[in-house]
N, C-alpha and C positions, 0 to 999 in steps of 0.2 A: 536687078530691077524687079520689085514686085508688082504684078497686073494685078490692079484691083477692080471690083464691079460695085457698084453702091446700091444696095437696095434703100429704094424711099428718096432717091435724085434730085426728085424736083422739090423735093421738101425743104426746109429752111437749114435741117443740119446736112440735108442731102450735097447742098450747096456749098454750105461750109468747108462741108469734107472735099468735095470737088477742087473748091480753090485752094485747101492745104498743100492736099496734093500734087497741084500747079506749080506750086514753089520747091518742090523738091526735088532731089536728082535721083531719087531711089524706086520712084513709083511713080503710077502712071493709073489714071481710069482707064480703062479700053472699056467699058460698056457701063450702062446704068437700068437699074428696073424703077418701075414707078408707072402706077396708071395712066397718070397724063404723061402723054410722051412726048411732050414739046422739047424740043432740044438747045439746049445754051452753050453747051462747050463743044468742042473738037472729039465728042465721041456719042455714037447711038443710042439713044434710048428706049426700051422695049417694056410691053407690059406684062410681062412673067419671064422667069428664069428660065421656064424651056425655050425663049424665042432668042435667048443672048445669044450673037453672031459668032463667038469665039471664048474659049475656056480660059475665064478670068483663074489668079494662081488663089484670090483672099477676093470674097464677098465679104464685105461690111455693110450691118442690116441696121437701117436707123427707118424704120417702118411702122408696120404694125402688128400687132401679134397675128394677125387675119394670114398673114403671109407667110407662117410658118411654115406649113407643110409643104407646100412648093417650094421652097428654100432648101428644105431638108432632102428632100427628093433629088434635085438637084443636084446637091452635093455628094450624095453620097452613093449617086450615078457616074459621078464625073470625078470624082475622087478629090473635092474642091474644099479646102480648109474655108471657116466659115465665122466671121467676128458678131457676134449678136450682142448689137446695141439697145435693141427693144425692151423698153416694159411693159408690166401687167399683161405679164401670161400667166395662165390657172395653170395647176399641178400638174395636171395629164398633160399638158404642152412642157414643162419644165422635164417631164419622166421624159417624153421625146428626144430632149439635147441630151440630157443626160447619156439616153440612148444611141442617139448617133455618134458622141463622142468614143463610141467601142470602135468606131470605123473610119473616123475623122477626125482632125485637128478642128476644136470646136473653141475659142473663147468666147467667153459669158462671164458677164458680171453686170449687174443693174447701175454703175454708171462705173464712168471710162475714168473718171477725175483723177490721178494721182492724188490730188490733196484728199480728198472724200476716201480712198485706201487708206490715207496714213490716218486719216480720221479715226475709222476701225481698229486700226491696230492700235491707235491710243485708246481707245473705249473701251477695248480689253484688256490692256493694261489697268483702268482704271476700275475695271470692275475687278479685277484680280485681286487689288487692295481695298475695293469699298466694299464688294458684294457681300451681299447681308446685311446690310447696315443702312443704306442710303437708297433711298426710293428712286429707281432709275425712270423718265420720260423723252423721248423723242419726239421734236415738235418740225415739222417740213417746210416749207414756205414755195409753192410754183407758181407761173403765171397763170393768168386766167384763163386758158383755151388747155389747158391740162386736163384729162379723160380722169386717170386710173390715181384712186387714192387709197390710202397711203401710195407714197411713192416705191419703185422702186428699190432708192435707195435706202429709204425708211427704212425698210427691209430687209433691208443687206446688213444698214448696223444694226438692229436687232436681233439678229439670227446670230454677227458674231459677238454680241456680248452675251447671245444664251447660251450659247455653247461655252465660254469663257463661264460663266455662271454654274454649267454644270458640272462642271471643272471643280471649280472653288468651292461652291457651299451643295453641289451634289445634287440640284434636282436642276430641271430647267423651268421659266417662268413663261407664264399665262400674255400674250396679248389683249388689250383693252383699246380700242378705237374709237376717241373719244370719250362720253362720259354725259352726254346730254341724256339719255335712256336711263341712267342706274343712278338710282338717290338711296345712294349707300356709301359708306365708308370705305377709302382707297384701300384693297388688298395687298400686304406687303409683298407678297410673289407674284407680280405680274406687273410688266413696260408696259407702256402707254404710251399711245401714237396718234398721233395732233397731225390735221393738215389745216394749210392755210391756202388758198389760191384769190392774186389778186393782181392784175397790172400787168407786169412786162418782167415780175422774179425770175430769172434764171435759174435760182436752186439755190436752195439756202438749209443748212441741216443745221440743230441746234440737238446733244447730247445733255439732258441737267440729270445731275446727280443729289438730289436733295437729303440731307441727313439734320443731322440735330443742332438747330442756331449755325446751318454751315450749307453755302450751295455752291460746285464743282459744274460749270457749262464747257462742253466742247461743243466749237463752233465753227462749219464751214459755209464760207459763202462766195458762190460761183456768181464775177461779174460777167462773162458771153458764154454763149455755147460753146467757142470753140477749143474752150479746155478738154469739153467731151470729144469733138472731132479731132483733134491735135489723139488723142489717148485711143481712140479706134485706130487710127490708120499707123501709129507706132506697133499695136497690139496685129497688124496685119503683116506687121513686117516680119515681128516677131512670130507670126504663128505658120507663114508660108514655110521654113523649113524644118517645122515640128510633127514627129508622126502624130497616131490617134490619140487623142486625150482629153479630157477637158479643163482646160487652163484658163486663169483669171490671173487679173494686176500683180499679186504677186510672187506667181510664177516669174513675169515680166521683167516684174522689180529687183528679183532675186540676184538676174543673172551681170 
C-alpha cells in the first residue's frame, strides 16, 4: 500500500487524483495540503505540509510553484519521496529539486502523460534524421484560466530535441517565443514556441518539422486531465521504494 498526500486537494486535478486513488487497491490519501481546507473525502485537509497529521510514504504536488519550499523542507525532514506535477518554476526553483533529489527520491517532469513521453522520444527520433534540414516549431494549445506560457510541456519537448540536436548536427538551438516583436527573417538555428489559450483545451502539443515542399507534424492531444492524474499517482507508486534520485516517465517506463 502506498500513502499518498496530494498537494493542491481541492483543486480540479487535486480531485481527480483523489478519486483515481479511490478505485484502487494499492493506495490510499491519508492527508491532503491546500489552502482552502474544506474537506470532501474520508481524509484531512491541512494548509501546509508541516500541519499533515501523519507521514504520508509519496506527496504528489499538482499546486503551485509558490509551494515549493515548504514541500521541499518537508521532505527532506521526513525523508518523504516527492512527485512534482507543477509548472512554471524559474531556474533557481528547478536548481532546488535538482538539489533535493541528492537526499530524496524526487520525480519531475513537466507533464505526467505517457503519450506526451512517447511524444518526445519520437521528436528525437525525428530530429536525429531531419536536423539541419527542416525548420523545427512547437505550437501548445491550454485552456483559458492557464498562468505560465509556454507551457510546461513546451518545454520539455524542446529541451529534448536540443539535446538530440546537439547530438546530430553539434550545436544546440536558440528559442524564439512567438514572433510578433522581430520583422525579420526566420533563423535556421532556433525552435519556435507558440501558445494558444482558449475554452476548456486540456493540452494539446503539436511538433511541425517544416523542410523543402514537405511538412512532418507530431501531435498530442489530451482529451481530460485525468491522463496526468492516472500518470502522478502510478509515478508514486513507483517512486515509494526508490532511494535518492531524480527520476522522470522514463525511468518509469523502462522498468
Amino acid at each position: 500500500m502506498t500513502n499518498i498526500a496530494i498537494c493542491g486537494a481541492n483543486g480540479k486535478m487535486g480531485r481527480v487524483i483523489a478519486d483515481i486513488i479511490s478505485k484502487r487497491d494499492d493506495t490510499k490519501v491519508v492527508c491532503g495540503i491546500d489552502k482552502f481546507t474544506a474537506q470532501y473525502g474520508d481524509f484531512p485537509i491541512v494548509s501546509s505540509p508541516s500541519e499533515l497529521p501523519e507521514k504520508p510514504d509519496v506527496i504528489i504536488d499538482f499546486s503551485h510553484p509558490s509551494t515549493l519550499d515548504g514541500l521541499i523542507d518537508y521532505c527532506l525532514i521526513n525523508s518523504t519521496a516527492l512527485v512534482i506535477a507543477t509548472t512554471g518554476y524559474s531556474e533557481e526553483q528547478i536548481a532546488k529539486i535538482h538539489k533535493a533529489s541528492q537526499q530524496i527520491p524526487v520525480f519531475f517532469t513537466f507533464n505526467m502523460s505517457l503519450g506526451v513521453n512517447l511524444l518526445a522520444e519520437l521528436a528525437k527520433k525525428a530530429t536525429a534524421v531531419l536536423g539541419g534540414q527542416f525548420d523545427i516549431e512547437i505550437v501548445e494549445k491550454h485552456h483559458n484560466q492557464k498562468i505560465d506560457a509556454p507551457s510546461g510541456t513546451a518545454i520539455m519537448l524542446a529541451d529534448a530535441i536540443n539535446d538530440q540536436l546537439e547530438k546530430t548536427v553539434g550545436e544546440k538551438y536558440s528559442y524564439t517565443y512567438d514572433r510578433h516583436s522581430v520583422r525579420a527573417k526566420r533563423n535556421q538555428n532556433e525552435i519556435g514556441l507558440h501558445s494558444i489559450r482558449g475554452g476548456t483545451i486540456v493540452g494539446e502539443h503539436d511538433i511541425i518539422f517544416a523542410g523543402r515542399d514537405e511538412v512532418i507534424t507530431l501531435s498530442h492531444h489530451a482529451a481530460s486531465k485525468e491522463v496526468f492524474a492516472v500518470g502522478s499517482v502510478n509515478a508514486a507508486v513507483f517512486l515509494k521504494n526508490q532511494p535518492a534520485g531524480l527520476y522522470e516517465m522514463k525511468d518509469m517506463i523502462s522498468l
